[in-house]
LUMMI-938639 format. One record per residue (C-alpha): residue number from 1; x, y, z. Coordinates in nm, 2 decimals, padded with zeros to 4 digits. Example, Ala and Ser with C-alpha at 12.3 -4.5 7.8 and 13.67 -1.06 7.14 Angstrom:
BEGIN
num->1&u->01.23&v->-00.45&w->00.78;
num->2&u->01.37&v->-00.11&w->00.71;
This chain:
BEGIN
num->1&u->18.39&v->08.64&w->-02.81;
num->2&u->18.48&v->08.83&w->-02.51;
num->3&u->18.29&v->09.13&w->-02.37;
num->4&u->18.41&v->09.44&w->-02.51;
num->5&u->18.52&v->09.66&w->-02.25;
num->6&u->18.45&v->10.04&w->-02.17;
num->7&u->18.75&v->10.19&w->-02.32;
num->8&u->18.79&v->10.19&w->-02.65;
num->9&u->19.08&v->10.30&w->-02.84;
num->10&u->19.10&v->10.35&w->-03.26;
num->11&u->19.47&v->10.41&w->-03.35;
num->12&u->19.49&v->10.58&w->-03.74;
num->13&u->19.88&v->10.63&w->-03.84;
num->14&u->20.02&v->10.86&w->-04.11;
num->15&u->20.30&v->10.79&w->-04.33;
num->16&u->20.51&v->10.94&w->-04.57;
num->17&u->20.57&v->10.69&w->-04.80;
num->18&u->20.18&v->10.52&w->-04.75;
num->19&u->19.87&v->10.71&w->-04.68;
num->20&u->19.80&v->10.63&w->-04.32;
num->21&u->19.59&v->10.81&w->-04.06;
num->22&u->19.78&v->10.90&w->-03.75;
num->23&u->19.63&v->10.80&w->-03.42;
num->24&u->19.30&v->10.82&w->-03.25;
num->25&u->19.20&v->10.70&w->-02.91;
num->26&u->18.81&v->10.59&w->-02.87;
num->27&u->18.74&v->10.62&w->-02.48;
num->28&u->18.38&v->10.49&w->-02.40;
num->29&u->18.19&v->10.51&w->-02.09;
num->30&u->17.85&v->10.34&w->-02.00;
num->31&u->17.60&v->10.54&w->-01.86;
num->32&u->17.27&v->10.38&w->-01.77;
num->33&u->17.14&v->10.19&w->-02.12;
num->34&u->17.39&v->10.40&w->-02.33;
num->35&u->17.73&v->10.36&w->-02.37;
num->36&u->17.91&v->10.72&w->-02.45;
num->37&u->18.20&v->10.69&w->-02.73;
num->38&u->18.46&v->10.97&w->-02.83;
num->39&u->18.68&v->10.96&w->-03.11;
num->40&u->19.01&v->11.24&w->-03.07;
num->41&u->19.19&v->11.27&w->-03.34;
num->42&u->19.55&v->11.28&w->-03.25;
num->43&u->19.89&v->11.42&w->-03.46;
num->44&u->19.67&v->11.47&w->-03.74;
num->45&u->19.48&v->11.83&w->-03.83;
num->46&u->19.14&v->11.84&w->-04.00;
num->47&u->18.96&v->11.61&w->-03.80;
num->48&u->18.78&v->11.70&w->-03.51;
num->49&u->18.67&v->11.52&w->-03.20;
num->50&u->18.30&v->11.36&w->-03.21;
num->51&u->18.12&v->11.18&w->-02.96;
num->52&u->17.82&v->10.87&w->-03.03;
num->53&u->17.61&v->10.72&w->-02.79;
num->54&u->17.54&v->10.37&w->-02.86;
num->55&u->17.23&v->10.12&w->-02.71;
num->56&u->17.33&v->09.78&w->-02.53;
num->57&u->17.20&v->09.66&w->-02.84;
num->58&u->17.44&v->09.82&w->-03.10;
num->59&u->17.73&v->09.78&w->-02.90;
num->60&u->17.58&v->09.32&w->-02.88;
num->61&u->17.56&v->09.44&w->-03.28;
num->62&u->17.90&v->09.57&w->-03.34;
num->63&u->18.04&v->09.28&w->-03.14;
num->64&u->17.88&v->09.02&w->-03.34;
num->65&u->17.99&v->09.19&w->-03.61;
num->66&u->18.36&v->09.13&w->-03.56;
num->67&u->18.28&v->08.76&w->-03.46;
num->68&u->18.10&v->08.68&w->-03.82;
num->69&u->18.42&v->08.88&w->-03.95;
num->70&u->18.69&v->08.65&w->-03.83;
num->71&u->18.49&v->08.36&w->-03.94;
num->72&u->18.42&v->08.50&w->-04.30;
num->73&u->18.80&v->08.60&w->-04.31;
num->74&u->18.89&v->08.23&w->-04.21;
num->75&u->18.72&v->08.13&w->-04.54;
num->76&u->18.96&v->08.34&w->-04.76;
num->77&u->19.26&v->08.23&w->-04.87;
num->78&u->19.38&v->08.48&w->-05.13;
num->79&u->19.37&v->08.89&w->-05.10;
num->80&u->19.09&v->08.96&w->-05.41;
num->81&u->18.84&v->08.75&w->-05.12;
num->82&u->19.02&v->08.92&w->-04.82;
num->83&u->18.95&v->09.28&w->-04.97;
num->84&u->18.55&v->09.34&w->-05.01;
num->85&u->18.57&v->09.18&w->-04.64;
num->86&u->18.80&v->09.49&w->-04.52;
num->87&u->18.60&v->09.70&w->-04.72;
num->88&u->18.29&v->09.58&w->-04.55;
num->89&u->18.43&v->09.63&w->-04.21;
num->90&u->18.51&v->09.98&w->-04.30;
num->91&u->18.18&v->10.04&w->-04.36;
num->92&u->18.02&v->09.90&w->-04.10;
num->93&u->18.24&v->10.12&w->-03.79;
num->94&u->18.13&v->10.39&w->-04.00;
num->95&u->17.80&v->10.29&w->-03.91;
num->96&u->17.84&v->10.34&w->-03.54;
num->97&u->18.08&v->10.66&w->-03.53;
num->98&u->18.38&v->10.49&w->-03.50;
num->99&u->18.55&v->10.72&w->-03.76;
num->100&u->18.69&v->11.05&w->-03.71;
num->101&u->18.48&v->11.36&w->-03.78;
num->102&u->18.51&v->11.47&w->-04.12;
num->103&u->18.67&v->11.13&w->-04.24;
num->104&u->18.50&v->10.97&w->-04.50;
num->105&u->18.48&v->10.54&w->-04.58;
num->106&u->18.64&v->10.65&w->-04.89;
num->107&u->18.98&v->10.78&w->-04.71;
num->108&u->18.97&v->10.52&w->-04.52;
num->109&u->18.97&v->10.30&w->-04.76;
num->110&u->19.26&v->10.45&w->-04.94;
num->111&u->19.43&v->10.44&w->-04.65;
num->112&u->19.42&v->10.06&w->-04.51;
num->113&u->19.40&v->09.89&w->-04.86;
num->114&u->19.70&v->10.11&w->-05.03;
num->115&u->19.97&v->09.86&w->-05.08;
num->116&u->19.99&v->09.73&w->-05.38;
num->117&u->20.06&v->09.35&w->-05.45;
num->118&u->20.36&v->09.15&w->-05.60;
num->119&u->20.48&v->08.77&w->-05.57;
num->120&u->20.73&v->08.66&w->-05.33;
num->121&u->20.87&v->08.34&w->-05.26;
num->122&u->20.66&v->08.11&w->-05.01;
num->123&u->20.82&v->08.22&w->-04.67;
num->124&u->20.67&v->08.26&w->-04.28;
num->125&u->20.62&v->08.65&w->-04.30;
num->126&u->20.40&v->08.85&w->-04.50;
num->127&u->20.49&v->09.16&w->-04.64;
num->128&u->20.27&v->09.46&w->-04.80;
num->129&u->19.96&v->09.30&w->-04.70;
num->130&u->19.59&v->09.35&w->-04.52;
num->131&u->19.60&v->09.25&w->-04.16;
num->132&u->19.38&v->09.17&w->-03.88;
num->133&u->19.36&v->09.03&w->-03.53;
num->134&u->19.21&v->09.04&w->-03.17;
num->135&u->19.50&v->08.97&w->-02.91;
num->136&u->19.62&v->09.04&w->-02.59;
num->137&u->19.93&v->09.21&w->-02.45;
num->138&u->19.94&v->09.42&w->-02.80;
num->139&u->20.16&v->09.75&w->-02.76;
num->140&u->20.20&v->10.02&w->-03.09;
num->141&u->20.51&v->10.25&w->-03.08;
num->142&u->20.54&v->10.50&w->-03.32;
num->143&u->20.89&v->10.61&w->-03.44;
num->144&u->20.94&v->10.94&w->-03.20;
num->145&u->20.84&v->10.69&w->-02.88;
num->146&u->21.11&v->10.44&w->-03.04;
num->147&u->21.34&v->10.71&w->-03.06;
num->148&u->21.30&v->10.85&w->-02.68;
num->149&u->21.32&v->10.51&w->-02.57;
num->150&u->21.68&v->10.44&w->-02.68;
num->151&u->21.78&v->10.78&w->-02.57;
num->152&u->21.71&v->10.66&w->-02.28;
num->153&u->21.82&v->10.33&w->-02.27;
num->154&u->22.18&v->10.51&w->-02.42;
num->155&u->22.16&v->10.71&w->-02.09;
num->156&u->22.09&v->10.46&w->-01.88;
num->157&u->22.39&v->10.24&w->-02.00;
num->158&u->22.62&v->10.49&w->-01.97;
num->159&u->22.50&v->10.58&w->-01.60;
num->160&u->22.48&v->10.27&w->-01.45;
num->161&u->22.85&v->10.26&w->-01.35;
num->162&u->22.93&v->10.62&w->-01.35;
num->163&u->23.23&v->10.60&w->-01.09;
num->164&u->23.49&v->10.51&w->-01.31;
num->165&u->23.48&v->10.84&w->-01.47;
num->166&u->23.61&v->11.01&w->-01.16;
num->167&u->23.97&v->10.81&w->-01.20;
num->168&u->24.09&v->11.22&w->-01.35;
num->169&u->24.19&v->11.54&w->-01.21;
num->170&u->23.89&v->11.71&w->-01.21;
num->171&u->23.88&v->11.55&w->-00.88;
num->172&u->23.59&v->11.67&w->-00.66;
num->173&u->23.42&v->11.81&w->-00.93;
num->174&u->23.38&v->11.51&w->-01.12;
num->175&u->23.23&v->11.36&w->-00.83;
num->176&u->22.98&v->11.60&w->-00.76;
num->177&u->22.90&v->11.58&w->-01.12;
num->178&u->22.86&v->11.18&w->-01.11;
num->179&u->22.59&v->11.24&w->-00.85;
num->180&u->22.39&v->11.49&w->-01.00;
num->181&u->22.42&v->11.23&w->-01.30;
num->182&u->22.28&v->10.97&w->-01.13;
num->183&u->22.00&v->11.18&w->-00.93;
num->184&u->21.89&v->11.24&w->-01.31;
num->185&u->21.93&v->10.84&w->-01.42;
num->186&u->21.70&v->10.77&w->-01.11;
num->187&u->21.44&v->11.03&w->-01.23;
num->188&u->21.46&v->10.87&w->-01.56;
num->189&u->21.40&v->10.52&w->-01.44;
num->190&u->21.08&v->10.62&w->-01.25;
num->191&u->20.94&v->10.85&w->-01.51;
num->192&u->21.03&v->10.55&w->-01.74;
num->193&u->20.85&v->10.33&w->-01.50;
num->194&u->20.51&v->10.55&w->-01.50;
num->195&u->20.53&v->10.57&w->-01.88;
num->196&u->20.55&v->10.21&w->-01.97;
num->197&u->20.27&v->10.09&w->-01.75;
num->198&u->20.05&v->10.40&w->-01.88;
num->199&u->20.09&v->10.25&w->-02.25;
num->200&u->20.02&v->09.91&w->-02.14;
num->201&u->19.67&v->10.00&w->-01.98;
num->202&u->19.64&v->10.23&w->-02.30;
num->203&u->19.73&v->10.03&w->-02.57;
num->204&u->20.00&v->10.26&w->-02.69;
num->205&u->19.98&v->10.62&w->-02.55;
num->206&u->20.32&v->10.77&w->-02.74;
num->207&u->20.27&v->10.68&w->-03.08;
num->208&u->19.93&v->10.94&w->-03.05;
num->209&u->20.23&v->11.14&w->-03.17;
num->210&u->20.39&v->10.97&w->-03.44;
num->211&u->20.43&v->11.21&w->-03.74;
num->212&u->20.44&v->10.91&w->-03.97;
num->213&u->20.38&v->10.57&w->-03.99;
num->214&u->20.62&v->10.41&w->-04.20;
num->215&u->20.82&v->10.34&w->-03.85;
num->216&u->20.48&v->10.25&w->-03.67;
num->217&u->20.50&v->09.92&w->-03.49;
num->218&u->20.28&v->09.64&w->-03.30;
num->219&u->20.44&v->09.45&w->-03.07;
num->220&u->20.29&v->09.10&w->-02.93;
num->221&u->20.41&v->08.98&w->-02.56;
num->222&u->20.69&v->09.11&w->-02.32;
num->223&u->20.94&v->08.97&w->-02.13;
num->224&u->21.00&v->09.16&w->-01.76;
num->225&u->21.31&v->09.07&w->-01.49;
num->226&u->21.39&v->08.71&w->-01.53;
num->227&u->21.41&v->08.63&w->-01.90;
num->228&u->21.33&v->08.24&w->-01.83;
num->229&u->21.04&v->08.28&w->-01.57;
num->230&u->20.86&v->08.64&w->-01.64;
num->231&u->20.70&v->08.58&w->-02.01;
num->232&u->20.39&v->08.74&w->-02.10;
num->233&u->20.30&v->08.61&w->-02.43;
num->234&u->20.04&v->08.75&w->-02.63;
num->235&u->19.71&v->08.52&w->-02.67;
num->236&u->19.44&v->08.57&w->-02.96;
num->237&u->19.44&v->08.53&w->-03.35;
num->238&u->19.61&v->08.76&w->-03.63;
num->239&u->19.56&v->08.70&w->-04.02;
num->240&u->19.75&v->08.91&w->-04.28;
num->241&u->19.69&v->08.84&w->-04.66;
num->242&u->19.97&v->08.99&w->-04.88;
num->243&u->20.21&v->08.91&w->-05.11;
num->244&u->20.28&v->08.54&w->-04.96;
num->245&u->19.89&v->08.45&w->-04.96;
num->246&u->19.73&v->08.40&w->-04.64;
num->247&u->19.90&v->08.37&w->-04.33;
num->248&u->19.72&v->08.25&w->-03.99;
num->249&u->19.83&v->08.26&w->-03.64;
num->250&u->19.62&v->08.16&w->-03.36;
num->251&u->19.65&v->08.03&w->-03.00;
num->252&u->19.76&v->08.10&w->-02.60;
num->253&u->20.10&v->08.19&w->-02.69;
num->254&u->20.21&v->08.48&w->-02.93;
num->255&u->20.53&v->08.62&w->-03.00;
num->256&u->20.63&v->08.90&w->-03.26;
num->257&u->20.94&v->08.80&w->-03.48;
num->258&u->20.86&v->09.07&w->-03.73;
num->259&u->21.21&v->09.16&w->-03.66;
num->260&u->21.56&v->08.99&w->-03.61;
num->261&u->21.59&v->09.16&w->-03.23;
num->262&u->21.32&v->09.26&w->-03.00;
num->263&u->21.27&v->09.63&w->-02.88;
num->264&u->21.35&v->09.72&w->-02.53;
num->265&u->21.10&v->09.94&w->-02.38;
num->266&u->21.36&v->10.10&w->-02.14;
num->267&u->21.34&v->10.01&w->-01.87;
num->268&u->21.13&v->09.74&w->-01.78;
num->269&u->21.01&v->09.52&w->-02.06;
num->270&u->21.14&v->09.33&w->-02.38;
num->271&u->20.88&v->09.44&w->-02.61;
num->272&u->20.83&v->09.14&w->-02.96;
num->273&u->20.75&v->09.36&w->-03.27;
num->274&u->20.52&v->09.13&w->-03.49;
num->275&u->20.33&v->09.47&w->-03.72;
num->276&u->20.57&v->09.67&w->-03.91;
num->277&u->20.46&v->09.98&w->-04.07;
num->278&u->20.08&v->09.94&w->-03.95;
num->279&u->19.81&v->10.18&w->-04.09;
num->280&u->19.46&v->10.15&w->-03.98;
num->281&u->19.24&v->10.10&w->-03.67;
num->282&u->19.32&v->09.98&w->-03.35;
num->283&u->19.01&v->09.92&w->-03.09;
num->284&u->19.12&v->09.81&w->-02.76;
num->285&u->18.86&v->09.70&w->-02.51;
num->286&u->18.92&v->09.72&w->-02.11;
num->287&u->18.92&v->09.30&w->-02.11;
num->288&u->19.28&v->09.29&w->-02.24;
num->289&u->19.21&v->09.25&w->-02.59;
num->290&u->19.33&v->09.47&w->-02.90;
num->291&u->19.11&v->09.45&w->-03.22;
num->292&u->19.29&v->09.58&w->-03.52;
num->293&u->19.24&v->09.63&w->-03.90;
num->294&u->19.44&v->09.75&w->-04.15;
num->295&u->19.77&v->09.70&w->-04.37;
num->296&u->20.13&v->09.69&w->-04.26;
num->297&u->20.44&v->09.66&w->-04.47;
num->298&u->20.52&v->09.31&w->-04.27;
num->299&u->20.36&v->09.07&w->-04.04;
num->300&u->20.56&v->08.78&w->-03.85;
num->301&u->20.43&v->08.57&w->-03.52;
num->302&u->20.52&v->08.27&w->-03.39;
num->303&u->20.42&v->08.03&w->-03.11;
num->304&u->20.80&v->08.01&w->-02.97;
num->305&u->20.99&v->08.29&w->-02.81;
């Protein structure tokens, strides 16, 4: 397994309709044989921030941990053995700080293991089920950054031709209006610009403020520019056990197909939504990689865009 990084970041999400914690982002910095970690809890009121120092040694520890994990979890095959792993895993980030202040392993609990089970049909996705994985090029958007996004896009669309609204009699005036218009669609695209490479060295920056998490998503790979020639699939492992049994996906290429049409993340990337209504934690290490935990009303990846 990989290195973990110095940045670590634990996204908890709160729903409406399921328990979830909103999110909190871990930052960690290494100082000397120590390596500094503080939680902030974000959109969410009655935790408060707390800071753990962890030895070399605990943080080799914690990382073996999550290696014995995946290979315990590839063992299961049904969600009765897939639970007292979760529940174990819990636990043991408990251990090292890696919860909130003032949140116990019993809310956490609650919170990532809520859903309750029922029998589909055999099919590719999952639906109300546990999840897991450690992957690359892994994005959450909450529902107000999901919301802001297609404002913009809306904007955008309707300003990238303005002139042929100036065919009336306003004459001059609709002119000068056109190019105060599309001083404002430029300022959008570069403050659109800032924000989208800011969540993808964050792991997911807007959804901090997602008031619920019914809407929350996880996206796997992008698309840039060039549709045929600028792919950046997602690379790593995901496992979701719900109500279609287990469901595995593994290997270099990663695409999200949770739903029928991708999200554009105005306006530079194609974003591939493969977590839909995620609750849980989300660690992201400076390396690339994303470990998350947790439940999610539907999981869907493939190995084809």
């Amino acid at each position: 397994m990989k290195t973990l990084g110095s940045i670590i970041v634990i996204l908890l999400i709160i729903s409406i309709f399921i328990p979830v914690v909103n999110q909190s982002i871990i930052k960690a910095s290494q100082n000397d044989d120590l390596i500094e970690v503080t939680t902030q809890a974000c959109g969410i009121q009655g935790y408060e921030n707390t800071t753990v120092k962890l030895t070399k040694e605990q943080y080799q520890d914690l990382e073996q941990y999550l290696v014995e994990f995946r290979e315990r979890l590839n063992q299961t095959s049904i969600r009765e053995e897939a639970v007292p792993i979760f529940k174990e895993a819990v636990v043991e980030l408990e251990k090292y700080g890696l919860l909130p202040r003032g949140m116990s392993e019993n809310q956490t609990l609650k919170l990532i293991l809520r859903h309750n089970e029922q029998r589909l049909p055999v099919v590719d996705a999952n639906y109300f089920c546990l999840v897991c994985g450690k992957t690359t090029y892994t994005l959450s958007y909450g529902p107000l950054a999901i919301v802001a996004d297609d404002i913009l896009l809306l904007i955008f669309l309707l300003l990238s031709n303005p002139r042929h609204l100036s065919g009336t009699l306003l004459g001059d005036f609709i002119d000068w209006l056109l190019n105060i218009l599309w001083i404002i669609k430029e300022t959008i695209m570069t403050i659109s610009a800032v924000v989208f490479f800011i969540m993808l060295w964050t792991g997911g920056l807007f959804s901090v403020f997602s008031p619920i998490g019914l809407l929350t998503l996880l996206t796997f790979g992008y698309t840039t520019g060039n549709y045929e020639n600028d792919k950046y699939p997602s690379s790593g492992w995901v496992y979701s056990i719900g109500l279609t049994g287990m469901k595995k996906y593994d290997g270099p290429e990663l695409w999200g197909t949770a739903r029928t049409y991708p999200y554009i993340a105005f306006p530079f990337a194609i974003l591939y939504p493969g977590v839909l209504g995620f609750c849980g934690l989300k660690i992201r290490s400076s390396s690339g990689y994303s470990f998350f935990i947790g439940s999610a009303l539907k999981v869907n990846l493939s190995t084809n865009l």
